[in-house]
C-alpha positions as CSV (number, residue, x, y, z in Angstrom):
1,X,159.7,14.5,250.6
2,X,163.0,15.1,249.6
3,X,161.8,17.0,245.9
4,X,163.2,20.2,246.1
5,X,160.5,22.9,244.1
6,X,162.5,25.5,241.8
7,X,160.3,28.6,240.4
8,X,160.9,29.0,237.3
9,X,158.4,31.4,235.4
10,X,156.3,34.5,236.2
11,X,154.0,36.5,234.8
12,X,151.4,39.6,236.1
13,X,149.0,42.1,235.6
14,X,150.0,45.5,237.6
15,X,148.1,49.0,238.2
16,X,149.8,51.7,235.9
17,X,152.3,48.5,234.2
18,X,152.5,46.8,231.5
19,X,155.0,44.4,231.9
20,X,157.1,42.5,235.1
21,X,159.6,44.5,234.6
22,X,158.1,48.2,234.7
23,X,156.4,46.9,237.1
24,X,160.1,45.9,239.3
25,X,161.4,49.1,237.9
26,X,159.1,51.1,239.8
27,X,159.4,49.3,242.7
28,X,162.9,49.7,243.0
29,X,162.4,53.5,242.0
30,X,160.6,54.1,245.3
31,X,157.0,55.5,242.7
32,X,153.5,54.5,243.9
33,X,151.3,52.9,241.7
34,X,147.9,54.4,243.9
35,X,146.0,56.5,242.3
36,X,142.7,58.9,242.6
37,X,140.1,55.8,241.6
38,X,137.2,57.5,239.4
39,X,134.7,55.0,239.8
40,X,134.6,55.6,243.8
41,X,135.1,59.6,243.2
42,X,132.1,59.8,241.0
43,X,130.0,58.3,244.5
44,X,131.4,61.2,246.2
45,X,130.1,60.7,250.0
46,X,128.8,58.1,249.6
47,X,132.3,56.7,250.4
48,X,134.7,57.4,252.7
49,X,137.7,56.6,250.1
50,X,138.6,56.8,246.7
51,X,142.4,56.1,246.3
52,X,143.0,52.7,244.5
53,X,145.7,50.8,243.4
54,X,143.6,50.0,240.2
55,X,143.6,48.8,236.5
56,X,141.6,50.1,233.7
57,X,140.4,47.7,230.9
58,X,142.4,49.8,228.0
59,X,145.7,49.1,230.9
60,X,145.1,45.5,230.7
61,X,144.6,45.7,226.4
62,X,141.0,44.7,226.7
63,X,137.9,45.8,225.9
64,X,133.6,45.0,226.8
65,X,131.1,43.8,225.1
66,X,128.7,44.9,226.4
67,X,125.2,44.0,226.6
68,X,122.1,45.6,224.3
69,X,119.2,44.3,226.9
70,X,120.7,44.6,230.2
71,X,122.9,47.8,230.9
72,X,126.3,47.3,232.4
73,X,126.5,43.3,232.0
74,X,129.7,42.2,229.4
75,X,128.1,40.1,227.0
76,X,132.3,39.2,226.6
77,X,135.2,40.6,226.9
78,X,137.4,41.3,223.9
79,X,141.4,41.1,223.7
80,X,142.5,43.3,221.6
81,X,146.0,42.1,221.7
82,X,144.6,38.8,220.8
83,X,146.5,36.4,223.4
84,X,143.6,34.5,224.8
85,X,141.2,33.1,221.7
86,X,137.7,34.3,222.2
87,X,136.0,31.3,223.6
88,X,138.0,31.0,226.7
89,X,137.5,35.2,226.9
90,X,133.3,34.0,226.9
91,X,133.4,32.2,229.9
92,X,135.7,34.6,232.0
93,X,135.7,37.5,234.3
94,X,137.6,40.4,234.3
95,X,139.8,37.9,237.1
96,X,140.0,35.2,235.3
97,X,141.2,37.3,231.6
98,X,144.2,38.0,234.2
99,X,144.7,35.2,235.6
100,X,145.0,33.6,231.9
101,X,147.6,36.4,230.2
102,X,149.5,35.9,233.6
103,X,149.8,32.1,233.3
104,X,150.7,32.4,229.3
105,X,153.7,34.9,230.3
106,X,154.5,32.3,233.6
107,X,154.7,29.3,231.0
108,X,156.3,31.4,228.4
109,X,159.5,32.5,230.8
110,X,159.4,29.3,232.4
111,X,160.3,28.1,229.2
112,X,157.5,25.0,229.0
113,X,156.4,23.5,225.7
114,X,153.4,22.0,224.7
115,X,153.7,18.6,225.9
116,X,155.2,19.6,229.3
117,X,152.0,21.9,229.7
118,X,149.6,19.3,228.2
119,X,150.9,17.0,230.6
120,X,149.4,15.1,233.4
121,X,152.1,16.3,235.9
122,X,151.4,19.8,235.4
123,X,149.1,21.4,237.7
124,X,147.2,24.5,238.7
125,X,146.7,26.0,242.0
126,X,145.2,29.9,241.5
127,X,142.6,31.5,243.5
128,X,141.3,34.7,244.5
129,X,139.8,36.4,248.0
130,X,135.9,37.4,246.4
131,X,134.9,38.1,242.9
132,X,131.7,37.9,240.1
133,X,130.8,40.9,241.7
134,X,130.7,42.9,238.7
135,X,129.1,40.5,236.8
136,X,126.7,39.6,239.4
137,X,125.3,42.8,240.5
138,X,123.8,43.9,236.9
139,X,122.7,40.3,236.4
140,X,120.6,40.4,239.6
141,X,119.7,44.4,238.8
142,X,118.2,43.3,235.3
143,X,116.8,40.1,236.5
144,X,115.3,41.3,240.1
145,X,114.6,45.1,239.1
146,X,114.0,45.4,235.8
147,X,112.1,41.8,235.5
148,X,114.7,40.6,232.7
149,X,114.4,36.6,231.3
150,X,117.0,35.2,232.7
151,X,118.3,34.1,229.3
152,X,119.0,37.9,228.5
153,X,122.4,37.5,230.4
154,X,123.8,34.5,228.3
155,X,124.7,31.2,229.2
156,X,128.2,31.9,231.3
157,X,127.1,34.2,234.5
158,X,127.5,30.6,236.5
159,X,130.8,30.3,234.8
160,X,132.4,33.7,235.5
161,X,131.1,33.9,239.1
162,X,131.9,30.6,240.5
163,X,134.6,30.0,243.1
164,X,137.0,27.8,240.7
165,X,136.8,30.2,238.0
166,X,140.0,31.3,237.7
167,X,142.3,28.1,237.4
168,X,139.2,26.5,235.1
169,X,139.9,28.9,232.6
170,X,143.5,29.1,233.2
171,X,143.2,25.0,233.0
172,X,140.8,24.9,229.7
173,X,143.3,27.9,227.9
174,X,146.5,25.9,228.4
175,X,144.9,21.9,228.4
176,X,146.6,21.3,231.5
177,X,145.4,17.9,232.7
178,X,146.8,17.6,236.4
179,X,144.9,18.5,239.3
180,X,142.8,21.7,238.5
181,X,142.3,23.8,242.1
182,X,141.5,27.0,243.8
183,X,142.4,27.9,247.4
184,X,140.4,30.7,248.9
185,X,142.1,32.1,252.0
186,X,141.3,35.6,252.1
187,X,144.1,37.6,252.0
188,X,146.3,34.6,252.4
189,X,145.0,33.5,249.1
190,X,148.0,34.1,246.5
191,X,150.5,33.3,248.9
192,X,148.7,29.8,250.1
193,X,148.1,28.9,246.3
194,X,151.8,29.0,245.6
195,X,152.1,26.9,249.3
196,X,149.8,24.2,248.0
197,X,151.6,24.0,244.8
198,X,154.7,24.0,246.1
199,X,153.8,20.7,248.3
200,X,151.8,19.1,245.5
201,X,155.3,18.9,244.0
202,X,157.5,18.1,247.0
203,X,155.5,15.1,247.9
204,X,155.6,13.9,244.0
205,X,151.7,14.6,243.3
206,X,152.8,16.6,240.3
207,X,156.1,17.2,239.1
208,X,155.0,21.2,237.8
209,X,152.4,23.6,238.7
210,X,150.9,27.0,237.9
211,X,150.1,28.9,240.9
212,X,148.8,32.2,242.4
213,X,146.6,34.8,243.1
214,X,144.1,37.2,241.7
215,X,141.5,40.2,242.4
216,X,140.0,41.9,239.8
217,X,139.0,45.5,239.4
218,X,135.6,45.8,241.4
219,X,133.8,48.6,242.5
220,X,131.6,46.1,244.6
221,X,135.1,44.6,246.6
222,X,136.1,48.0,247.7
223,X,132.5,49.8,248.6
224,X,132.5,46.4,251.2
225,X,135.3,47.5,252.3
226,X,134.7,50.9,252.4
227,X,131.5,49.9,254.9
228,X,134.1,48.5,257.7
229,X,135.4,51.8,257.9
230,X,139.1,50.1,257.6
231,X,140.0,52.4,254.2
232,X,142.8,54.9,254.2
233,X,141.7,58.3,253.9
234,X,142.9,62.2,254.3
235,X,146.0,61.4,252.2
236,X,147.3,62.2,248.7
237,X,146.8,58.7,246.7
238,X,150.5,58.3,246.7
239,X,151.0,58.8,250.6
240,X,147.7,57.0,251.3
241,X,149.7,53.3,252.1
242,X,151.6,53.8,255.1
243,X,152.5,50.7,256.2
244,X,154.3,51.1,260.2
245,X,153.9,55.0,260.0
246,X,152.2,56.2,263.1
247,X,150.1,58.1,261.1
248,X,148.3,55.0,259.4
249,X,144.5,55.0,259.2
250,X,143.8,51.8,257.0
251,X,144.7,50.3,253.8
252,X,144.2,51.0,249.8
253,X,142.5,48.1,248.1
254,X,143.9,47.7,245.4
255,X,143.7,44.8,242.6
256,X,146.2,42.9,240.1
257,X,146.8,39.6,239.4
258,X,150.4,37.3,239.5
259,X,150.9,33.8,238.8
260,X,154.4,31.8,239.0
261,X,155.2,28.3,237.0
262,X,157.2,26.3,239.9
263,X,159.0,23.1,238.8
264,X,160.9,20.0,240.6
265,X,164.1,20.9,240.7
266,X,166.1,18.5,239.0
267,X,163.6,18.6,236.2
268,X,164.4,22.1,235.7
269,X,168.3,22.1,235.8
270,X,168.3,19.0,233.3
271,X,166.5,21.1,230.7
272,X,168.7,24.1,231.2
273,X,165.5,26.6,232.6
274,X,167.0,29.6,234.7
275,X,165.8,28.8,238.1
276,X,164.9,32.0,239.9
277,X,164.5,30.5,243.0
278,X,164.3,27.9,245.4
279,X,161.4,27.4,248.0
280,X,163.0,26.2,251.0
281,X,159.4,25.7,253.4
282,X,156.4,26.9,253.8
283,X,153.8,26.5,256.9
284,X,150.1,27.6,257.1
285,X,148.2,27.9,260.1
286,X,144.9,29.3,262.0
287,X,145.0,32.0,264.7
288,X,143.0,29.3,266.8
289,X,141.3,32.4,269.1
290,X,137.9,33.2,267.5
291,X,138.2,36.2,266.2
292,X,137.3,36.7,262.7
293,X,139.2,40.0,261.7
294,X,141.7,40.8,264.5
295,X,145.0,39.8,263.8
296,X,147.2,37.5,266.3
297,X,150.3,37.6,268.1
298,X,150.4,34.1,269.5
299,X,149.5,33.2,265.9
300,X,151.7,34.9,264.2
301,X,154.4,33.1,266.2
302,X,152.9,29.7,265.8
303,X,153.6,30.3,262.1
304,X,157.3,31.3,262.1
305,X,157.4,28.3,264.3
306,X,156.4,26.0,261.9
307,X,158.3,27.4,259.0
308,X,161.4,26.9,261.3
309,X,160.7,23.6,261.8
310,X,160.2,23.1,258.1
311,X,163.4,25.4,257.1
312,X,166.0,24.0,259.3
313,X,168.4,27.0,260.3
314,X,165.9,29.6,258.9
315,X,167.7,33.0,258.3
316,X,166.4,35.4,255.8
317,X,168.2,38.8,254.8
318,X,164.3,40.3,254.2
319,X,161.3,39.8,255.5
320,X,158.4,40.4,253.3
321,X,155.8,41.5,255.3
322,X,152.2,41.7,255.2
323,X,152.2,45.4,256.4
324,X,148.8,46.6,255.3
325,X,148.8,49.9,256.9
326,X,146.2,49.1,259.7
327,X,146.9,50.5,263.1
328,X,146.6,47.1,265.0
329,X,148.0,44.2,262.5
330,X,151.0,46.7,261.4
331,X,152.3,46.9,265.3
332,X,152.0,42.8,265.8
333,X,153.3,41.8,262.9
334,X,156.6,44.0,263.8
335,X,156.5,42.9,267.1
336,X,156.4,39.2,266.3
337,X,159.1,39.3,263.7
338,X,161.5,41.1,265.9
339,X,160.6,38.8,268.4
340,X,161.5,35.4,266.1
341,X,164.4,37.0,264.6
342,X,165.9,39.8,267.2
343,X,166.7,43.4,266.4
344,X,169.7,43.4,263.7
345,X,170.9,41.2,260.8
346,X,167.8,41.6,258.0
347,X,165.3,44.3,256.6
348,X,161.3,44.1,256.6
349,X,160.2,45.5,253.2
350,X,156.4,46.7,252.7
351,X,155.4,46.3,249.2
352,X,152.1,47.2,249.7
353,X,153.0,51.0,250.1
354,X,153.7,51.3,246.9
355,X,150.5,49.7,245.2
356,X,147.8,49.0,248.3
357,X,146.4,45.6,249.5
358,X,145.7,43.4,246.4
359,X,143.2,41.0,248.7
360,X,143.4,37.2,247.2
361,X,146.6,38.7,244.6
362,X,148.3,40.0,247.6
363,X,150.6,36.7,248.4
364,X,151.5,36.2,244.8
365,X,151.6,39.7,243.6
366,X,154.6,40.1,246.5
367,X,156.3,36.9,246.2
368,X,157.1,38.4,242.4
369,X,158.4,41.2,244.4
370,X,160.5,38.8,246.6
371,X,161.6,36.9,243.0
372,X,162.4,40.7,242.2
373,X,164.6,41.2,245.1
374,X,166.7,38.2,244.9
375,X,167.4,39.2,241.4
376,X,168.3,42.6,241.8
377,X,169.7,42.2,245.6
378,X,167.6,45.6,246.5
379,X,165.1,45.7,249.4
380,X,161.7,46.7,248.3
381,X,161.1,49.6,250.2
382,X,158.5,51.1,253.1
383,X,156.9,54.1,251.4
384,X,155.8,56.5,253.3
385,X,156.7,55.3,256.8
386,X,158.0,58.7,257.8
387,X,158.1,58.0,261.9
388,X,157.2,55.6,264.0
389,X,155.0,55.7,267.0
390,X,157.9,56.3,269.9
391,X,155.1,55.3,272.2
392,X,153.9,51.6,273.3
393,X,151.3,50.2,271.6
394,X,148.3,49.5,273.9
395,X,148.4,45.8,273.5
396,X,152.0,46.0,275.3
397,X,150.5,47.5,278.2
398,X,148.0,44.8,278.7
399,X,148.7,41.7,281.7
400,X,148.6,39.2,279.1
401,X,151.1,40.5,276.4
402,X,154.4,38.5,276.3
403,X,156.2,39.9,273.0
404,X,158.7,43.3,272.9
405,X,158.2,45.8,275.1
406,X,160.5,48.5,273.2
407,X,158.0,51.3,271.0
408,X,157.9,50.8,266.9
409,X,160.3,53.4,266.7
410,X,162.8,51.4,267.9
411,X,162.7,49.1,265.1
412,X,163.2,51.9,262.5
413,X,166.5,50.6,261.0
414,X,165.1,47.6,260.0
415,X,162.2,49.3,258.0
416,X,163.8,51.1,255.3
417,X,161.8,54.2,253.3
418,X,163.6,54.0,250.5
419,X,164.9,51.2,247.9
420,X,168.3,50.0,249.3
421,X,171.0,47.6,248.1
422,X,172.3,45.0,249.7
423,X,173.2,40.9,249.7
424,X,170.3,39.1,249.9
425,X,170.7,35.1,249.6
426,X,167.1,34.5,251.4
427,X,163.6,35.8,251.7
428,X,160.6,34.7,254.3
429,X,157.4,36.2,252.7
430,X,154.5,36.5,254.9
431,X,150.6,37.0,254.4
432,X,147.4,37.1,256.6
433,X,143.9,37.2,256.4
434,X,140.2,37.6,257.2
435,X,139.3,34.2,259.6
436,X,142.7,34.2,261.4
437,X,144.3,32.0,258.6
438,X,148.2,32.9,257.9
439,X,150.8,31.8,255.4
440,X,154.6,32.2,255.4
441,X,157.3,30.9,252.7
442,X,161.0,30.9,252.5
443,X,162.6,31.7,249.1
444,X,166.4,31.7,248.4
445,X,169.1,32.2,245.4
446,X,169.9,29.1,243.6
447,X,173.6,28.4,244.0
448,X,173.7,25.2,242.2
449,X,174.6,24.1,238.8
């Protein structure tokens, strides 16, 4: 219990970037990476949005195979960078083709070789919130509708849809031969992969992993969500995330992929690897109230509870919130970090108003943002959160409700709209989801030697 867990590597795929660092450069630069989607504008009302934080194949240097007997199914998709060989590209999704050229760049910064990788300490932990959609629906269409044989969609439709899918083919790409897992936790997903890892080496299970999360582009995701009627819409695509702005009418989905290479520490200072931070705790709990999609307060508080109980004088300089831009979870989330760590002293940054809610790649997608922040002490910023509602929130007028009493507005200084500079030695990252589940982790600077 006493392994401390160092990460070491990263690696992503990004809307409108090719690379981590465009990708931190934007950031920092205060651009959005939503844009106009045309796959949801060509549906026209069908839809009530059509803003995306997307990624193209051509973005991502692939290309489809696609299928001569049953229209829109990928007999395989090609790399035309040629990264990944072709027969772990046959078994894979559009997902898990991320998943794969994020973990090669995670194991390439983290500076691993072969036999370190090969290994039977080394691990993988990377999951995602849905997925197989787009290689399910014109499976079923040509099967169901058009009265296909089922041997017209090839032998790896099982493969590319199941649940596991992603770390399998991260796990058969790199010959990894430690534990082989994926969490699903909703929207909780990226962030709770990296949590699991991160204990799988503090307790001495394995001594590296390769963890995080992944969505990838699918019309199918965002029409569901579309149907809950929890979309932004009215907005240009770049003002369309709005995370704390009293204007807020939902969130962007949005898609991407980021995985991390974490290693015990000592392991990692006796090879020389630049440590880019230390995970100091990390706690994961259930709302506990029955409610599948509202968020919680008393939940919410359970969770910084236990993360202080596992990070001993917890005191970050940023919060990394959840912040998706809905008009409920936005307010309690505030509320219950000004209420664990008062009104002064730290910033709440918002990355999801510059590229939308990423689903299962959420967690891990921001906790490269978080690795970004330590490293260039700048606070992500808050797009678009232009004012804050100077009004309470109706859940503060309610018998039951025990957390601040003050409006959102009064918690504006902590929210900056813009990109700012300033020390930053420690980072709590935080992430919810569908089901009441929650994840938060403490990152800091390594000061060691």
């Amino acid at each position: 219990m006493n392994r401390q867990v160092a990460v070491v590597g990263m690696g992503g795929i990004f809307p409108a970037c090719q690379s981590v660092e465009e990708f931190s450069g934007k950031i920092f630069t205060n651009q959005s990476l939503v844009r106009r989607w045309d796959e949801a504008v060509v549906l026209g009302k069908q839809v009530r949005s059509n803003v995306s934080g997307f990624i193209t194949l051509e973005e991502a240097g692939l290309s489809a195979q696609w299928s001569t007997i049953a229209p829109g199914y990928p007999d395989t998709l090609l790399d035309l960078r040629e990264r990944i060989p072709y027969e772990n590209l046959a078994t894979s999704d559009i997902g898990s083709v991320w998943a794969m050229l994020s973990s090669l760049d995670a194991v390439k910064t983290g500076g691993w070789n072969k036999q370190e990788v090969e290994s039977e300490r080394t691990g993988i932990a990377i999951g995602s919130g849905g997925g197989g959609h787009s290689i399910l629906r014109p499976s079923w269409n040509s099967f169901f509708n058009d009265g296909k044989k089922s041997r017209a969609l090839g032998p790896h439709g099982v493969g590319r849809a199941m649940t596991y899918r992603d770390a399998a083919n991260v796990s058969c790409l790199l010959k990894t031969k430690g534990l082989s897992e994926s969490l699903g936790s909703a929207c909780a997903t990226g962030l709770g992969n990296i949590g699991y890892a991160y204990r799988m080496i503090k307790y001495g299970i394995q001594d590296r992993m390769i963890a995080g999360g992944v969505e990838g582009t699918s019309i199918e995701t965002f029409i569901g969500f579309d149907a809950m009627s929890i979309l932004s819409r009215g907005f240009e695509p770049e003002l369309s995330s709005r995370p704390f702005d009293k204007n807020r009418s939902g969130f962007v989905c949005s898609f991407g992929a980021a995985v991390v290479a974490l290693e015990e520490l000592e392991l990692a200072k006796a090879r020389g690897a630049e440590i880019l931070a230390v995970i100091n705790g990390f706690h994961a709990n259930s709302d506990g109230d029955g409610n599948m999609f509202a968020p919680s307060y008393e939940g919410q508080k359970r969770l910084w509870k236990g993360l202080k109980a596992d990070v001993p004088g917890l005191k970050p300089d940023v919060v990394k919130a959840h912040a998706t831009s809905t008009p409920v979870g936005d307010a309690i989330e505030l509320f219950s970090i000004v209420s664990e760590l008062g009104e002064e002293g730290y910033h709440i940054s918002a990355p999801k108003s510059q590229f939308g809610h990423m689903l299962g790649a959420a967690g891990s997608v921001e906790f490269i943002v978080a690795l970004q922040m330590l490293k260039n002490q700048k606070v992500a910023p808050c797009l678009n959160s232009e004012e804050l509602s100077d009004t309470r929130e109706a859940m503060q007028d309610l018998d039951t409700w025990i957390g601040p009493n003050n409006p959102m507005a009064a918690y504006r200084h902590l929210i900056p709209a813009h990109s700012l500079e300033k020390e930053i030695n420690q980072i709590t990252c935080l992430n919810y989801g569908f089901g009441g589940t929650n994840a938060a982790m403490s990152i800091s600077k390594y000061e060691g030697k």
